[in-house]
N, C-alpha and C positions, 0 to 999 in steps of 0.2 A: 484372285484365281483360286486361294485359295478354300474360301467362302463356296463359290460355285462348284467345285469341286465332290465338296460336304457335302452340297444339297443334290447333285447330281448320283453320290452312292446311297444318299438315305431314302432318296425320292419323297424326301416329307421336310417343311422349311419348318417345321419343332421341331421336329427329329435332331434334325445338323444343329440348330443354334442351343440346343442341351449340348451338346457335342464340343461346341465351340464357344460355349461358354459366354455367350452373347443374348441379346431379349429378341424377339422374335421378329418384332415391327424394324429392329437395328439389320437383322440380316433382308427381311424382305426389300429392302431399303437400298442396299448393295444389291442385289442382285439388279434391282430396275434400273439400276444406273448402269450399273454394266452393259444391259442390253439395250440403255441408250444410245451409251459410247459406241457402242460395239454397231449399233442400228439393225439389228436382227433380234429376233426372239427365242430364247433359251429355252424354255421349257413351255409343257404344256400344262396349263392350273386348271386339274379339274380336282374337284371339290379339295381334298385336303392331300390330295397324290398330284405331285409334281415329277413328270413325264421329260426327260427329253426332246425337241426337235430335232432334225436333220441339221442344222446348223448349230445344234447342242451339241448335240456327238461329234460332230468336226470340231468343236470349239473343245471338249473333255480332252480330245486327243493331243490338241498342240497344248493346254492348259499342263496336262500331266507331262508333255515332256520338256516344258519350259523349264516348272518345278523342280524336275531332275537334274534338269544342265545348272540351274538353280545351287540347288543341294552339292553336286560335283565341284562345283566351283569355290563352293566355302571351304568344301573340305581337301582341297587340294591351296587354299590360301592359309589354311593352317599348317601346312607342311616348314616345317622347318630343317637350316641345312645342314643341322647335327646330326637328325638321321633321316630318313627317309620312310616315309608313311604316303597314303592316301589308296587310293582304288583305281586300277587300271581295267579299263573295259572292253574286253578282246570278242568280237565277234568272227566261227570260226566254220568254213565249210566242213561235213561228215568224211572223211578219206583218211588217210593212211598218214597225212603232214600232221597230224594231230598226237602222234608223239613227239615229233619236235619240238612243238609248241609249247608242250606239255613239261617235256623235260626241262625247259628251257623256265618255265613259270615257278616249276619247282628249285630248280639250283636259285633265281631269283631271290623264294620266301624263304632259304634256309639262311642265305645270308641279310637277308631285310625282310622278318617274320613281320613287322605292321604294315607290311604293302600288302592288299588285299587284290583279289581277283575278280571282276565280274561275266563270266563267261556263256556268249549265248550262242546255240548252233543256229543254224540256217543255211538257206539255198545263197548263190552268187549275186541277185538283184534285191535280196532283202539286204545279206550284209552291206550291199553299196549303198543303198538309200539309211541306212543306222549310221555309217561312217559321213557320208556327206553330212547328214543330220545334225551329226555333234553326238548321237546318243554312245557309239563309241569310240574308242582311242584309236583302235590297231583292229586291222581286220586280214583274216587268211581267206586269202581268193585265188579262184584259179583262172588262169591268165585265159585274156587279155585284163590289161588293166588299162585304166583312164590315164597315160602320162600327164594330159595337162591338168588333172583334179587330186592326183594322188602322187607321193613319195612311195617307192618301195624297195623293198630287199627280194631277189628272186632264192627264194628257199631250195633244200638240196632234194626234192619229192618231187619226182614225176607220175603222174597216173594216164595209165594204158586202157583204152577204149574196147568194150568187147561186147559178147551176149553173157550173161549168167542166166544160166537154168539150174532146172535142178540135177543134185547126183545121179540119181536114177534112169534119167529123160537118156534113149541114144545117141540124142547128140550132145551129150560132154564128151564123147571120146572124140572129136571131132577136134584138130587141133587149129584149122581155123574157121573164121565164117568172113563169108562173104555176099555180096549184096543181094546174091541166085538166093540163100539160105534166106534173109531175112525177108523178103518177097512173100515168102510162104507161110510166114510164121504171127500169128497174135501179140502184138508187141507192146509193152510198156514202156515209153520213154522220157525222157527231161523236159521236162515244161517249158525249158527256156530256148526260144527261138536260134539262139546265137549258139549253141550247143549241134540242134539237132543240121544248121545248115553245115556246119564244118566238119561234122562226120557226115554229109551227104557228100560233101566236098571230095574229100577223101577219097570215098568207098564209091562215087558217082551212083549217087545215089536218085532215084526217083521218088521223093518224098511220098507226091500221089499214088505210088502203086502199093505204099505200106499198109500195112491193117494194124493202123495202129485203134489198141484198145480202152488206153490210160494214160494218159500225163501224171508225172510225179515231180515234185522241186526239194522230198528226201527221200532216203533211201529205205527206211524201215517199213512202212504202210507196203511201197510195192515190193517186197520181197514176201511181205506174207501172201498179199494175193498172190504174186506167181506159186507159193506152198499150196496154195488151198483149188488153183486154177490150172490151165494148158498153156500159160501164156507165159514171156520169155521176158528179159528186162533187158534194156541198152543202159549200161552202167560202167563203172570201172572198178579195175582189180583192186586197187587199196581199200573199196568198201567190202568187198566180200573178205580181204584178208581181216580186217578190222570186227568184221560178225563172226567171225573165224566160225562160220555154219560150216559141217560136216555134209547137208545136205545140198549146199549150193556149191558149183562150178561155174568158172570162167574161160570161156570161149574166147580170145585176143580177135581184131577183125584183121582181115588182111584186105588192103593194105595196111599198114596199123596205124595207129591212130595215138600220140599221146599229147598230153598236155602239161604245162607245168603250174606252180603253187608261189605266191608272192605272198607278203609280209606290207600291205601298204596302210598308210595313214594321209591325214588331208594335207596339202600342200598351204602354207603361207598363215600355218595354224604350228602356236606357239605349244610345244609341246610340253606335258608335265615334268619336272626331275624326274620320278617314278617310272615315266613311258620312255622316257631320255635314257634311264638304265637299261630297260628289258630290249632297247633295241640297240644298245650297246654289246650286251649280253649274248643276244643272236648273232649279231655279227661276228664277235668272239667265238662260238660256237662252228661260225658258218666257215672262219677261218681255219678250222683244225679239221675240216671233211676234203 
């Protein structure tokens, strides 16, 4: 894999076997057999520029994150139980639960500075398919969560459902909104289906009569459009507290609408020392609110 790999960033089979330190008829050699095994074809050979298939690009994808879980694994079988080392991989929704997380990763590295962190944002269905994956350890989601695929800790952060416009628009003085307001307004909303039905839920909402303008699955791209545009966002308060923008307001809905924040990880999956700690750790934490 990772032969193919080489030849897949160099796009030239000299190129990678300089690279890898191999004679060049040795790699083309691997590679055919590869796409024997495998019964599909990897690349496409025109003249000395080797191209990707569609079946390439799917194959690059699980090759590179084989290699990682690969690499993770070594280096959490070097951990030894004198101290404690290796790399904890926290994928984490944008909100407001992202001090706790935060504080909790740093008390963590002050008393175990060789535990490392690797920390990626994202929306609620990427962090689940990373955690299902294996690519991470621990992931902050907001609820619902999978019981029968996931362990979790329900964390102390709720986030409240609303409009955010901007400061200036008149309707920030407006202390709530309701489903008559949003009816009439340009909207930008959450991409994810399971969001938008449960605040329809709620607010009895008529999805078809929305004008909706933009799907978003983060919150930074559509906050600048609503800056640069007339159009409104269905978001919540812990992101606008977190941009701490001067220029944006948050409108709560009424009926209101909130949601809460979990801490889970995969079920029936043996967990590192290191992630063993930090969820020690929160609990400890979670203990003293």
């Amino acid at each position: 894999m990772k032969y193919f790999l080489t030849v897949a960033q160099t796009n030239n089979i000299t190129h990678a076997a300089q690279q890898l330190h191999i004679t060049q008829p040795t790699l083309s050699r691997q590679i055919i057999d590869l796409e024997k095994e495998l019964g599909v074809t990897l690349f496409d050979r025109k003249q000395r520029q080797m191209t990707l298939t569609t079946e390439g690009i799917l194959f690059q994808q699980l090759a590179s994150t084989i290699l990682s879980l690969i690499d993770h694994t070594k280096e959490e079988l070097q951990n030894t139980e004198k101290e404690l080392t290796g790399v904890i991989k926290i994928g984490c929704v944008v909100s407001k639960v992202s001090k706790f997380v935060m504080q909790t990763v740093y008390k963590l590295q002050k008393q175990y500075p060789n535990v490392k962190f690797n920390i990626y944002d994202g929306n609620g269905d990427l962090l689940r398919q990373r955690l299902d994956a294996g690519l991470d350890d621990l992931a902050v989601l907001i609820e619902p969560v999978e019981a029968a695929k996931h362990n979790f800790i329900v964390l102390p952060v709720r986030k409240q459902w609303g409009l955010i416009v901007k400061s200036s628009d008149p309707l920030a003085k407006k202390k709530v909104i309701t489903k008559q307001d949003l009816y009439k307004l340009p909207l930008i909303v959450p991409s994810r289906n399971i969001i938008r039905d449960e605040i329809s839920d709620v607010l009895k909402l008529d999805q078809s009569k929305l004008d909706i303008r933009a799907t978003n699955n983060l919150p930074n791209n559509a906050y600048e459009l609503l800056k640069e545009s007339n159009y409104y966002v269905l978001g919540i308060k812990g992101v606008v507290d977190f941009l701490n923008d001067p220029n944006l307001s948050f409108i709560p809905f009424s009926p209101q609408k909130e949601t809460g924040h979990v801490l889970a990880w995969r079920k029936n999956t043996v967990v590192t020392p290191a992630v063993e700690k930090f969820l020690q750790m929160c609990a400890e934490q979670l203990a003293k609110k």
